[in-house]
C-alpha positions as CSV (number, residue, x, y, z in Angstrom):
1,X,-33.7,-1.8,23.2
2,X,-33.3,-3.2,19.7
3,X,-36.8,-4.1,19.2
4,X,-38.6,-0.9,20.6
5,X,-36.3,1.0,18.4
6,X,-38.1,-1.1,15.4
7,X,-41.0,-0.8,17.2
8,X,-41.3,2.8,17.3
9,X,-39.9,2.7,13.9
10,X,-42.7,0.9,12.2
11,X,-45.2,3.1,14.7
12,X,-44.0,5.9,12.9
13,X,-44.0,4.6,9.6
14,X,-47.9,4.1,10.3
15,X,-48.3,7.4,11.3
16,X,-47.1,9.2,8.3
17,X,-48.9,6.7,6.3
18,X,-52.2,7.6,8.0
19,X,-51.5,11.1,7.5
20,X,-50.5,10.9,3.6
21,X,-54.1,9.2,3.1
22,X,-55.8,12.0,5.5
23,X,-54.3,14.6,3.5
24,X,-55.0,13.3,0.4
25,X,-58.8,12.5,1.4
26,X,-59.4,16.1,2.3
27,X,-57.6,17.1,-0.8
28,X,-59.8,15.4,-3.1
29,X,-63.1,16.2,-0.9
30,X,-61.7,20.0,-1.8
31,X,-61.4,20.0,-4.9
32,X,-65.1,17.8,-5.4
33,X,-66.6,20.9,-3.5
34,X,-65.2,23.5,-5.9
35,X,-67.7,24.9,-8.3
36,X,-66.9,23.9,-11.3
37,X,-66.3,26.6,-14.7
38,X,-68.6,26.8,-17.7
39,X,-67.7,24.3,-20.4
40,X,-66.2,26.1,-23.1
41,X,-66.7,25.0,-26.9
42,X,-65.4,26.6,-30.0
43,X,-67.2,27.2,-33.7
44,X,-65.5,28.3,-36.4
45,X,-67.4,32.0,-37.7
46,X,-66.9,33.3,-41.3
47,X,-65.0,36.3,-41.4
48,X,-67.1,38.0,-44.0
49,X,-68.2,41.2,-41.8
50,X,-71.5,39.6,-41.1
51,X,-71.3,40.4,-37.4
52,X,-69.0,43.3,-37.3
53,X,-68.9,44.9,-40.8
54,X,-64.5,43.9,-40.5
55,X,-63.9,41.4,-43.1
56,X,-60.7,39.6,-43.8
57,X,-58.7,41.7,-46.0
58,X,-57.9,40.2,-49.5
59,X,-56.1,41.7,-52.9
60,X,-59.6,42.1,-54.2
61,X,-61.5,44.2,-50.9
62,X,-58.3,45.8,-49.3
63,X,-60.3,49.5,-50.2
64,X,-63.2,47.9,-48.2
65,X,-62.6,45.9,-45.8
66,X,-60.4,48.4,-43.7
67,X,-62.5,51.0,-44.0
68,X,-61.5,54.7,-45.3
69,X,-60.4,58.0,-44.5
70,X,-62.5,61.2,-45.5
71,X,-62.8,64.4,-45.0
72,X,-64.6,64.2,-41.7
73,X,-62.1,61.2,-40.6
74,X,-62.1,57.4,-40.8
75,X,-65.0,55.5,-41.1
76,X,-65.2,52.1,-40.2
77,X,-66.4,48.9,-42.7
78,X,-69.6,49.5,-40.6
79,X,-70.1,53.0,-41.1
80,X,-68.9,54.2,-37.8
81,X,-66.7,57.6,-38.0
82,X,-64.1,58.5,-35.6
83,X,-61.6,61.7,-36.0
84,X,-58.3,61.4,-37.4
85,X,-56.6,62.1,-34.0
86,X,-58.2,58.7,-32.6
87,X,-56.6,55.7,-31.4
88,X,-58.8,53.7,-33.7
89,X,-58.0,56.2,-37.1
90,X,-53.9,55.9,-35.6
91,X,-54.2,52.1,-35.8
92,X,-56.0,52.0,-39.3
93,X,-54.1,54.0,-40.6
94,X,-50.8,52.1,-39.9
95,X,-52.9,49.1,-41.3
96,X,-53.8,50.5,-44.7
97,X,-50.1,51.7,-45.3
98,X,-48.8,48.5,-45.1
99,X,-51.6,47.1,-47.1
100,X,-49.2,47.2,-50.8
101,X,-46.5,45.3,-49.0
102,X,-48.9,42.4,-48.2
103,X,-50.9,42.6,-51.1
104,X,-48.9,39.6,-53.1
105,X,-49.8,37.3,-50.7
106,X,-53.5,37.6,-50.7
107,X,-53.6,38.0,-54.1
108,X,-56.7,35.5,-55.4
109,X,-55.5,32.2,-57.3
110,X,-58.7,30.1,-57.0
111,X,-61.8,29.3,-55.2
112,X,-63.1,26.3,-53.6
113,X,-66.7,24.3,-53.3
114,X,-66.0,24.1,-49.7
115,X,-64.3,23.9,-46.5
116,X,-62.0,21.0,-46.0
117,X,-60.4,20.4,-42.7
118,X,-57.7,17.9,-42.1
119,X,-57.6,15.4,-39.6
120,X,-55.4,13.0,-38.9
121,X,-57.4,10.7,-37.5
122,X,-59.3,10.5,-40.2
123,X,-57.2,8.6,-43.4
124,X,-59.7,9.0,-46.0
125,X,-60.7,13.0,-46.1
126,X,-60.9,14.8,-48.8
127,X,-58.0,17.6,-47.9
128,X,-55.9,14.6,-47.5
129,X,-57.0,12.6,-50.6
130,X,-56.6,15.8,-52.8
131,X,-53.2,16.6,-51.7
132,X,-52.8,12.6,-52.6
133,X,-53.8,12.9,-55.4
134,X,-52.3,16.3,-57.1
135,X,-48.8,14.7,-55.9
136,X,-49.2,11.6,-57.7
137,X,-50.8,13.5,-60.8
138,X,-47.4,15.8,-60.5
139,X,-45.0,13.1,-59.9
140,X,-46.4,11.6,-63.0
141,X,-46.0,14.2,-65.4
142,X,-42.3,15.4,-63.8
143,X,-40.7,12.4,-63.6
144,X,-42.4,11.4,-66.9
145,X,-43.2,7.7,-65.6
146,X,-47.1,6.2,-64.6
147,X,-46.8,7.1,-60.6
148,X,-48.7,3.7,-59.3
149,X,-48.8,5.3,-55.4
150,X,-48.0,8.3,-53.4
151,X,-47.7,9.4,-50.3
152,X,-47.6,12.4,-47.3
153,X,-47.9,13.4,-44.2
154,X,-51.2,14.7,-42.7
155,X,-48.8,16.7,-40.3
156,X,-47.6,18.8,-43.4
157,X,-51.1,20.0,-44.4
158,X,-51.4,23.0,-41.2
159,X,-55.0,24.7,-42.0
160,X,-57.9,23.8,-44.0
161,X,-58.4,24.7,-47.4
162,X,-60.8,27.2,-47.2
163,X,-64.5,27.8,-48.6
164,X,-64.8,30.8,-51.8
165,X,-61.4,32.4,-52.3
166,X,-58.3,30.8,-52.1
167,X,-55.2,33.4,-52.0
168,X,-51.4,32.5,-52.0
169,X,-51.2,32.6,-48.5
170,X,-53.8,30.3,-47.5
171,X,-51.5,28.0,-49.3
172,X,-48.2,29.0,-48.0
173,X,-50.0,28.8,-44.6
174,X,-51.5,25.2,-45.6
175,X,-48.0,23.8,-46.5
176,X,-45.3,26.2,-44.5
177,X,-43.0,23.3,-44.0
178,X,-40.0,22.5,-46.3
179,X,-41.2,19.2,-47.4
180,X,-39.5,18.3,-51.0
181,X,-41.1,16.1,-53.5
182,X,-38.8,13.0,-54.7
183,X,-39.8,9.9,-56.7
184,X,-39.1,6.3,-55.3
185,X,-39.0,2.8,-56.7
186,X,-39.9,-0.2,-54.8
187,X,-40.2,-4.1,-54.6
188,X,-44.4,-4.6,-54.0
189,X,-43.2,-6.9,-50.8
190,X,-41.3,-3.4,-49.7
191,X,-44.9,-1.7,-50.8
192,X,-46.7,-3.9,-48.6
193,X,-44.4,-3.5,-45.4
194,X,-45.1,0.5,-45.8
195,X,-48.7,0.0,-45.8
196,X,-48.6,-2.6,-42.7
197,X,-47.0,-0.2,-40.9
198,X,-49.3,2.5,-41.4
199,X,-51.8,0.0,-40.7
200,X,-50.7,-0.3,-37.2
201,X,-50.3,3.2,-36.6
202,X,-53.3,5.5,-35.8
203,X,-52.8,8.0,-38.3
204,X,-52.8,6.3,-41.7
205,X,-51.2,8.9,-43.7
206,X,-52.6,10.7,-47.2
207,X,-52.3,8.5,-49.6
208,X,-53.1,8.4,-53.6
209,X,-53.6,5.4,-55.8
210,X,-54.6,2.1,-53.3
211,X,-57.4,0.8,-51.7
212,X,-56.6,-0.2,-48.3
213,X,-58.8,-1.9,-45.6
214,X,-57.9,-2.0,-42.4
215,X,-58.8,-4.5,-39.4
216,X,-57.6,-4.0,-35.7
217,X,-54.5,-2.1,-37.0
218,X,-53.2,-5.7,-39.2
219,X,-53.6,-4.8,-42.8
220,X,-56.6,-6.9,-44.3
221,X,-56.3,-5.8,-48.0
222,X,-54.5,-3.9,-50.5
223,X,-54.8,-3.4,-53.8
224,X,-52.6,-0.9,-56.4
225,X,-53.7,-0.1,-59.4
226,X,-57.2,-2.4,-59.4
227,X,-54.6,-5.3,-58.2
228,X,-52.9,-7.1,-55.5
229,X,-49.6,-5.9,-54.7
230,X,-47.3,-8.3,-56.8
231,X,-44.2,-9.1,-54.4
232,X,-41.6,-8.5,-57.3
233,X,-42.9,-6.4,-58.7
234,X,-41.2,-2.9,-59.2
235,X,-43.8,0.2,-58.1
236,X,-43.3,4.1,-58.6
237,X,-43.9,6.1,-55.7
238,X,-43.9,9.7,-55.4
239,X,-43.2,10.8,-51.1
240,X,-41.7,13.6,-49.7
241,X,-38.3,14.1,-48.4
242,X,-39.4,14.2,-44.7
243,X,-40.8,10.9,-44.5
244,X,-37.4,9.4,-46.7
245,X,-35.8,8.8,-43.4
246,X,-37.9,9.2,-40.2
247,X,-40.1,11.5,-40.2
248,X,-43.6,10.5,-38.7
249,X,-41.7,7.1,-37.9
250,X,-41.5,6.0,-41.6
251,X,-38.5,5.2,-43.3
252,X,-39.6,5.0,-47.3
253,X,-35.5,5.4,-48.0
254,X,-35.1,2.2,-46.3
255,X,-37.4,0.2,-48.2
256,X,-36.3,2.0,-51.6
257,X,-34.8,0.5,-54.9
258,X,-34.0,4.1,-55.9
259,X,-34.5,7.9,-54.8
260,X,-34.7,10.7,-56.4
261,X,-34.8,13.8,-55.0
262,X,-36.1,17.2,-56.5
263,X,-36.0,20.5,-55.5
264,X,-40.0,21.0,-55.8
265,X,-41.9,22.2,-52.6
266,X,-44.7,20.5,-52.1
267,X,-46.2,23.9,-51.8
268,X,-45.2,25.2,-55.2
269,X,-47.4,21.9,-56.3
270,X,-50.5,23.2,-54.9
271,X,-50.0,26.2,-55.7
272,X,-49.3,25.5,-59.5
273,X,-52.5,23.0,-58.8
274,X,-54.9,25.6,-57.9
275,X,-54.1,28.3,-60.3
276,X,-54.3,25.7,-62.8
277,X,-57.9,25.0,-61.6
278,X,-58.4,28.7,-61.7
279,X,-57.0,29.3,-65.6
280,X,-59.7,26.5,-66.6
281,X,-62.2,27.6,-65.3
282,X,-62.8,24.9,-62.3
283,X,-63.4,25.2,-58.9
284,X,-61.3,23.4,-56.5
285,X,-63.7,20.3,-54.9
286,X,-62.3,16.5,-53.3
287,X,-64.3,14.1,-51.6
288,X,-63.9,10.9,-49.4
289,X,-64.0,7.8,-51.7
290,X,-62.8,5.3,-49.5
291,X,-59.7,4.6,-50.3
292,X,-58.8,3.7,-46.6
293,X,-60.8,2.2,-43.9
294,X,-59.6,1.2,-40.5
295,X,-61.5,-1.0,-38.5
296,X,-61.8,-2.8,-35.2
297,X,-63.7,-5.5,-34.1
């Protein structure tokens, strides 16, 4: 009795086994047979009223680009009039009244040569090296002391920096995050642990002041300054706060000699950056140079 109870044990085992890989047979023949959607891709379009006369509303256009109200009711950017009773004149209406309140914000601070996205797959783009670069140029001049490297996190920078007009709050939306500059002294054999790390990681990190090659995620060379990284010696580094202890996996406190910390967002920097720009005339422009290259072979 024992053994046909296995018996039909193990019989039924079987069958639910057969059944599992029916199902899931059919299941996948199902879902092969289903017609499959469009493939959907995205492109970024200006928003300078080229398609629908609406362009995006600035300190300098806000009596344009929302259109008006006259005599015979709103009219549109386009030119298209609708009565002051309509849903459409209700909405813009509402819309221009509120305009004053947000004027501050898209006030105009400085214009850029161009686009530049951020991608943090990319270690060596010219959003990236900018940002770099304007924090080591900053650190420099704040802490009064030759900054030899810097350091931040692509995950900080949130938008591009756009093309023509930059307003305040394309950079308070570039840099929303509470990320605080600080100043930090280390060994080069600390130095040169930070960068290996990085090295193995696939997002490198913006950084200001070495040239870096990478092969298969093992760093290959570095250089500081023109130099090799001298073991002993001392480097100055400016970072931000959020990658002091953790954040993005680094710990730049740990390998430290000293930290200071301010009480400077890295969005005042840029900000005080491109209204610099602006009061000399200059128009805000960064390209790739090279700085980091990751291989693998």
């Amino acid at each position: 009795m024992a053994e046909n109870e296995v018996k039909n044990k193990n019989g039924n085992l079987w069958a639910i086994a057969w059944a599992l890989i029916i199902v899931g047979a059919v299941f996948a023949a199902t879902q092969a047979m289903k017609p499959k959607g469009p493939e959907i891709t995205w492109r970024r379009v200006l928003m300078d009223g080229h398609r629908t006369g609406v362009q995006s509303v600035t300190a300098e256009n806000m009596d344009t680009a929302l259109g008006s109200f006259t005599d015979e009711g709103y009219r549109t950017p386009s030119g298209v009039m609708y009565s002051d009773t309509s849903n459409m004149a209700e909405v813009a209406s509402a819309l221009i009244e509120v305009q004053p309140k947000l004027a501050p914000p898209k006030m105009v601070i400085g214009h850029s040569a161009r686009m530049m996205m951020n991608d943090r797959d990319n270690p060596d783009l010219p959003l990236g090296d900018l940002v770099a670069d304007v924090l080591r140029a900053f650190g420099t001049k704040h802490f009064k002391k030759p900054m030899d490297f810097a350091i931040t996190n692509f995950g900080g920078i949130r938008i591009p920096m756009p093309e023509g007009a930059v307003t305040i709050e394309d950079i308070s939306s570039m840099f929303p995050f509470k990320n605080y500059v600080c100043y930090v002294t280390m060994k080069g054999e600390s130095l040169t642990k930070l960068l290996e790390q990085l090295a193995g990681t696939k997002a490198f990190q913006a950084t200001s002041g070495a040239y870096v090659r990478v092969k298969n995620h093992q760093l290959d060379t570095a250089l500081v300054g023109g130099k090799p990284i001298d073991p002993k010696k001392i480097y100055n580094v400016t970072t931000i706060d959020f990658l002091l202890d953790g954040g993005d996996q680094l710990r730049i406190g740990a390998l430290a000699e000293k930290v200071v910390l301010t009480h400077v967002l890295v969005r005042d920097v840029m900000l005080q950056y491109v209204k610099s720009m602006e009061k000399a005339g200059k128009v805000i422009d960064s390209a790739s140079d090279g700085r980091v290259i990751m291989r693998e072979e």
